[in-house]
N, C-alpha and C positions, 0 to 999 in steps of 0.2 A: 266836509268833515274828513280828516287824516285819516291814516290807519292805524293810529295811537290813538284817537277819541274812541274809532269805533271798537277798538279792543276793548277801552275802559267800559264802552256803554254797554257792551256785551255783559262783560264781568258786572256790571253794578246793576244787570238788569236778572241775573239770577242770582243775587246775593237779594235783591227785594221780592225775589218769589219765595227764597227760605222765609225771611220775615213773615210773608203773607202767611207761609204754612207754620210757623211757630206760633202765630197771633190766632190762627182755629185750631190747632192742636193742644194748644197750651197745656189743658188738664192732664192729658193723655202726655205727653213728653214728659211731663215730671214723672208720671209715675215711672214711666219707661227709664229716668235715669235716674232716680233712687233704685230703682230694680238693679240697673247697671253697679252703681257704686255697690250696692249691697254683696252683688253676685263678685264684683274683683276685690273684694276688700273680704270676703268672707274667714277664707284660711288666715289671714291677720292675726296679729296678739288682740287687738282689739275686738276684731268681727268675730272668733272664738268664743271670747269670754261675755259678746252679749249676745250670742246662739244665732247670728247671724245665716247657718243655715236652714233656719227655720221660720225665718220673716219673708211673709210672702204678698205684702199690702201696707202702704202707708201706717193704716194701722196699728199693725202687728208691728213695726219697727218703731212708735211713737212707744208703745209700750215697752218696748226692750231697752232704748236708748232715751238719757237723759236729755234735756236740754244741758248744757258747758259753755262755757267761758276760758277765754286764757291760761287762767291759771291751773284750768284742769288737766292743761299738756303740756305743761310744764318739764313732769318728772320722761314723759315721751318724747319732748321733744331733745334736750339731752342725750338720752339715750341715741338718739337715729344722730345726730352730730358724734358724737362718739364711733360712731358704723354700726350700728345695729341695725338688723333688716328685718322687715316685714311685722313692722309694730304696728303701724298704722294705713299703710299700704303696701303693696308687694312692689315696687318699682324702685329703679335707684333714684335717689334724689337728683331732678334736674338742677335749683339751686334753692338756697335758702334767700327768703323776703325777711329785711328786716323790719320792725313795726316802725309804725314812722316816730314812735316814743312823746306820746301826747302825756303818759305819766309814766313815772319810773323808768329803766331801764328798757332800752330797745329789743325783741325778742328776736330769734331766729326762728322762723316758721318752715317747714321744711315745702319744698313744691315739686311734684313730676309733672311732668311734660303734658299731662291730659291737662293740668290746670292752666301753663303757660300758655295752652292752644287758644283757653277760653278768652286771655287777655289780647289776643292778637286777632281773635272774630271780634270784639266790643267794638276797636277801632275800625276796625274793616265795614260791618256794618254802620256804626255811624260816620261815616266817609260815602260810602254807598248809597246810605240815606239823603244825605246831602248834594252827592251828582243826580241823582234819579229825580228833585224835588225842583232844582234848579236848570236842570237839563244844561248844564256846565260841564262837560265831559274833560276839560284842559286842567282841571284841577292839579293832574300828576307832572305836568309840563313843568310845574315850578320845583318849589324846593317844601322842605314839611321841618318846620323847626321844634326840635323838642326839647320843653327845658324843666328834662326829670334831672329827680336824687342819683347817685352812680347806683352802675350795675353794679359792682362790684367791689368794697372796701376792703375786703382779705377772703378769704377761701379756708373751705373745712375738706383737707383731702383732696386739694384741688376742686373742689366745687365751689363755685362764687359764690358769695353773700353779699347782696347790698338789697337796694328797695326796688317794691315792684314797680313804682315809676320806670324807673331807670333799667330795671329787665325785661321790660314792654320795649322801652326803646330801643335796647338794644340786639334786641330780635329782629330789627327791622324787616318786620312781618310785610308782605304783601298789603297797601301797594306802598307800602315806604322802601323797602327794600333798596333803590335805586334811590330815592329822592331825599332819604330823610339823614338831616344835619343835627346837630354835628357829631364827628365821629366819635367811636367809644371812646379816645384819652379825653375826649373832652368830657364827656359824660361823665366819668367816674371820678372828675376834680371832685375835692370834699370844697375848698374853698371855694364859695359862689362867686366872692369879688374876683377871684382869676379865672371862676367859668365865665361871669359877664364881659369881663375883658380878652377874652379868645373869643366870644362871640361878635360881640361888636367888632373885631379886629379883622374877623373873618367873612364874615357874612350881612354885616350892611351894605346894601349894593348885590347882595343874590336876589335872586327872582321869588322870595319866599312869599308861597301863595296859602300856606296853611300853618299853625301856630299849634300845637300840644304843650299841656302840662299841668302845674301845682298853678294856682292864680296866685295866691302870695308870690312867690317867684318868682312869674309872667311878671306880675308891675314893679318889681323891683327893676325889673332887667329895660321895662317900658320906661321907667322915671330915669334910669339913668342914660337911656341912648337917644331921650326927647330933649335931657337938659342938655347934654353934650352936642347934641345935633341942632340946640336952638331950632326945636319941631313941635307944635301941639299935637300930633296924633299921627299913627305911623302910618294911612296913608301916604307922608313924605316921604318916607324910609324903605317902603315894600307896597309899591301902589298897587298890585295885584294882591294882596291879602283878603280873603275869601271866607275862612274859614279859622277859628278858634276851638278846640277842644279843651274841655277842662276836666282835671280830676284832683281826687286828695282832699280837698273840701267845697262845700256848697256851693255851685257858682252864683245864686240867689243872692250871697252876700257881697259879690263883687260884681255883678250884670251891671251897674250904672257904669262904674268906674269904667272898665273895658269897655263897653259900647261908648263909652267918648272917646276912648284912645283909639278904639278899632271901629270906625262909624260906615265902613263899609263890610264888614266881616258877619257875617251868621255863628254867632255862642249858641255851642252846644254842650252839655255834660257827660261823663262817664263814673260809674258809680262803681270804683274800683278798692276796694279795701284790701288792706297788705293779704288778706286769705285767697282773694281769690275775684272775680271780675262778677259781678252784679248784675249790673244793670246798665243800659246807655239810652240815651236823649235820640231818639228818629225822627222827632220834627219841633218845629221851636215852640210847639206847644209846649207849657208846663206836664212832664207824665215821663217817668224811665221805663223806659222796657227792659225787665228781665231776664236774664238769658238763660230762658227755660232748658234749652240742650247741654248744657254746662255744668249747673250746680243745682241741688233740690233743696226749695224754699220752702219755710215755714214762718207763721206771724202769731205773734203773741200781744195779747191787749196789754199793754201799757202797763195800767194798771193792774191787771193779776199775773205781772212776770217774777213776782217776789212770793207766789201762792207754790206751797210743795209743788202740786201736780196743776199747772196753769194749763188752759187751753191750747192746742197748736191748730193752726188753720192753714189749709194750703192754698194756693191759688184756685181762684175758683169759688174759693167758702168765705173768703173778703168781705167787708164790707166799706163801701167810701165813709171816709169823714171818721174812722177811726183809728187810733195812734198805736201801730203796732213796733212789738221788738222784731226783727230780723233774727230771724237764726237759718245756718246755712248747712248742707252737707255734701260736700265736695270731694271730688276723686285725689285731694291728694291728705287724705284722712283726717278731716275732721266732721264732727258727726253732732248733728242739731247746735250747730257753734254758732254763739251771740258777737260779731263784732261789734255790738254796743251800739248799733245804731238804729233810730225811729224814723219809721214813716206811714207813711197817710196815702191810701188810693185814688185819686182822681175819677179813674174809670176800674171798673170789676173782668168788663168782657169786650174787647181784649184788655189784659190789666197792664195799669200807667199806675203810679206811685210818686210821689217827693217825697224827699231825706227833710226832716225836718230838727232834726237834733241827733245826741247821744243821748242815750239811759243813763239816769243818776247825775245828769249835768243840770244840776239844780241848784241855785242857791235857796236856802230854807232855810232864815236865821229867826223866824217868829211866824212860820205856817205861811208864810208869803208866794212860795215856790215858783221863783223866778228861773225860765229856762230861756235858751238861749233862742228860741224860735220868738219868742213869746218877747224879748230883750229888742227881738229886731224891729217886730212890728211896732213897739213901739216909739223906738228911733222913727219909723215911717210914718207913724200915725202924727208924731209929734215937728214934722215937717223938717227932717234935719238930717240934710245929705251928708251922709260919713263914706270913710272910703275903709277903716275898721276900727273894733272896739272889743271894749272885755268888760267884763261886770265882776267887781269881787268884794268882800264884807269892807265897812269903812269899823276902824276902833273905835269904840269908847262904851259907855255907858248905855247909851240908845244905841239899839243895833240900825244898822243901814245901809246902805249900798254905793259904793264909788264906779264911776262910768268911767274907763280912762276913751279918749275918743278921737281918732282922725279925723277932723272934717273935712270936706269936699270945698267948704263955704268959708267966710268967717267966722271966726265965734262968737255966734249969739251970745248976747248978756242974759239973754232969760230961759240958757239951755237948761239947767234944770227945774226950774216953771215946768216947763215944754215934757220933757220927759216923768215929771211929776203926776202932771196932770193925764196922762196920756195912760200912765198904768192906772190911776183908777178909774178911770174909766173901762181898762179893759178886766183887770183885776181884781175882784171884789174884795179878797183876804187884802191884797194890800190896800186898798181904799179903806175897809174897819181901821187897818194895822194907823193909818196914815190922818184920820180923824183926831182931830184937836190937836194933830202934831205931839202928841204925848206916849206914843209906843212906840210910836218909827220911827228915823230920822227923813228930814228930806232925803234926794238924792243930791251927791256932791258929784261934780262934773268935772275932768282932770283933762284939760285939752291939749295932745302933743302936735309936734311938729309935720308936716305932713314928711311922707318916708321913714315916721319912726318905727310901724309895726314892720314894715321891708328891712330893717337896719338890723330888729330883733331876730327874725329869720336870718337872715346872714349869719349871725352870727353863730347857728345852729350848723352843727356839720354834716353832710347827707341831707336829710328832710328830716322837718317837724311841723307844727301846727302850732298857732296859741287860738284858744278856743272862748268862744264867746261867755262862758262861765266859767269865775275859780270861785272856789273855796278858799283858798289862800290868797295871801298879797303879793307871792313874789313874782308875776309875772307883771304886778301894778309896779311892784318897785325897781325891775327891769327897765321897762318901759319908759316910768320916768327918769330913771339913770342915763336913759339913753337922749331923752329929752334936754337934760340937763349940760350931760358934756359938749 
């Protein structure tokens, strides 16, 4: 072994002893950093006006503070872009994350340097995790490809605004620091087709041993340097590739596609939302690990997140096999915040978790409540490789549902049979809905082109998402416009 493994194996042998003491401490660290945020955010416009120095127990702080959403900082976050200090935390703004704008208008979220820290441990430990499991210590010998949104699309007062992808990357935190590509002008292209073509241009033929980013993205950038290179899968292109990091969305919903392109590579996830860094993937089990020293978590049932005063449960008081909301309270001032996202525990002690959807991403056009978790299983249940898909109301007189759908395969003549049959089975409301064919419609099945959901993304500047449920058509009629031309 060099004197560059055995540095790594040093370093990645006490980054998994923190693990260890995060995974028995668990209970006790949260309280210790709700404590912390309570105690530096207290003199705040905020922490003022909810008595903040008077909260001395999860408790006491469940009762002072609402559970919020977005649009409750709204009017503060403005304010602190304008220069206002000490609204929401005491610190000056390291930079603003913009949301990756899945609806409406993209926000500016404001971030200090205690939050950037959390996003730059996420990576660290699941890298860490990955040397220690494989005893592969050369990992850093190669190159670490990142293919975020930019750091940076304009500045407030000179302070950057862009996504947190692309402000992870460009921290090149330890141990990218040295290794990780490509440099910020490339990062902060808005057009992807001229980040894909500075990439290929530059770095097919580097020694890239490690892959970060959005998966939508990843395979766009994979379709087009497999067709051009006349390669099935980038072992031809980077035969030491090792390691896949995903964030931004699910990687559940892209794990086939990738493990064909990347068939020698370990997918791992990080559970990184524009607020703030989550949770990340330590072994290829199914389960994220939380990043209890970071940010203070709380979970709400599902179903009673729309009751005045719903339950909050913290680590600990969990239970598997129940669907909870997220809400987060993080050092760079937001306080019991819903990023809108569900999930479900695996294990309680130490606790492991999967994302399993958004809140409110439901189609419900006759009590059917079709969610996007629920949409996928049964593309699997109904035996039908896709690479992505969307579900949105079909017009007319019977309500119903249109699949627009990438497939993996050919397109089955009896793909909506298949997916018919598949939801009621799983579905009871829709199996009644679906009886004599007289309340529901079948399901109509829109098969595009492969590369069309990659095309749609492109065409998005910075980062976005198209999500497995709309309410509306127009991301069906995007989709198929794109299909069409």
């Amino acid at each position: 072994m060099s004197d560059i493994e055995g540095w790594v194996e040093a370093g990645v042998a006490k980054r998994m002893e923190t693990l260890r003491t995060l995974d028995a401490r668990f209970v006790e660290l949260q309280r210790d950093k709700l404590a912390a945020i309570v105690r530096n955010t207290a003199d705040t416009e905020f922490g003022r006006a909810h008595g903040f120095d008077r909260i001395g127990s999860p408790a006491d702080y469940q009762r002072a503070v609402p559970l919020s959403i977005a649009t409750d900082y709204d009017a503060a976050w403005k304010r602190i872009a304008r220069g206002e200090r000490n609204v929401l935390f005491p610190e000056p703004v390291h930079a603003y994350a913009l949301s990756s704008g899945t609806t409406g208008e993209p926000k500016t979220v404001p971030l200090n340097k205690a939050l950037v820290r959390g996003l730059k441990r996420a990576i660290g430990y699941t890298t860490a995790a990955h040397m220690a499991r494989t005893g592969n210590f050369s990992l850093l010998r190669g190159y670490a490809l990142q293919m975020t949104a930019p750091a940076s699309v304009r500045d407030i007062d000179g302070v950057p605004v862009g996504y947190i992808t692309g402000i992870m990357g460009a921290a090149k935190t330890y141990p990218f620091h040295n290794i990780g590509i490509p440099p910020v002008d490339v990062l902060d292209l808005m057009d992807w087709e001229e980040k894909y073509k500075a990439i290929e241009e530059r770095y097919v033929g580097h020694d890239v041993r490690m892959i970060l980013g959005i998966p939508g993205y990843m395979l766009a950038l994979f379709d087009r340097l497999l067709h051009r290179r006349g390669a099935t899968s980038l072992a031809a292109l980077w035969p030491h590739l090792e390691l896949v990091v995903t964030s931004g969305t699910a990687l559940e919903y892209h794990r086939d596609t990738l493990a064909g392109l990347c068939p020698d590579a370990e997918l791992l996830e990080m559970y990184l939302a524009t607020e703030a860094a989550i949770a990340f993937q330590p072994e290829p089990e199914p389960g994220l690990m939380p990043m209890v020293e970071d940010v203070f978590l709380e979970f709400v049932p599902e179903d009673r997140w729309e009751e005045e005063n719903p339950p909050r449960f913290l680590l600990g008081e969990v239970d598997t096999g129940v669907r909870y909301v997220v809400a987060v309270t993080t050092p760079s001032g937001l306080f019991a915040y819903s990023p809108g996202d569900v999930v479900r525990f695996v294990r309680t002690d130490p606790p492991r978790f999967i994302v399993e959807g958004r809140y409110g991403n439901v189609i419900n056009l006759a009590a059917e409540k079709l969610d996007g978790r629920q949409a996928a299983e049964a593309l699997r249940q109904a035996g039908l490789r896709t690479a992505a898909f969307t579900v949105c109301p079909v017009p007319g007189a019977k309500p119903g549902h249109e699949w627009v759908v990438e497939f993996q395969d050919a397109v089955p003549d009896d793909a909506s049979d298949r997916i018919d049959s598949a939801l009621r089975e799983m579905n009871p409301l829709y199996r009644h809905l679906r009886s004599g064919d007289l309340l529901f419609a079948q399901p109509v099945v829109t098969a595009v082109r492969p590369g069309t959901f990659a095309d749609a993304l492109r065409r998005r500047p910075g980062q976005g998402k198209i999500l497995r449920i709309y309410r509306h058509r127009e991301i069906r009629d995007e989709l198929v416009a794109l299909q069409e031309s």
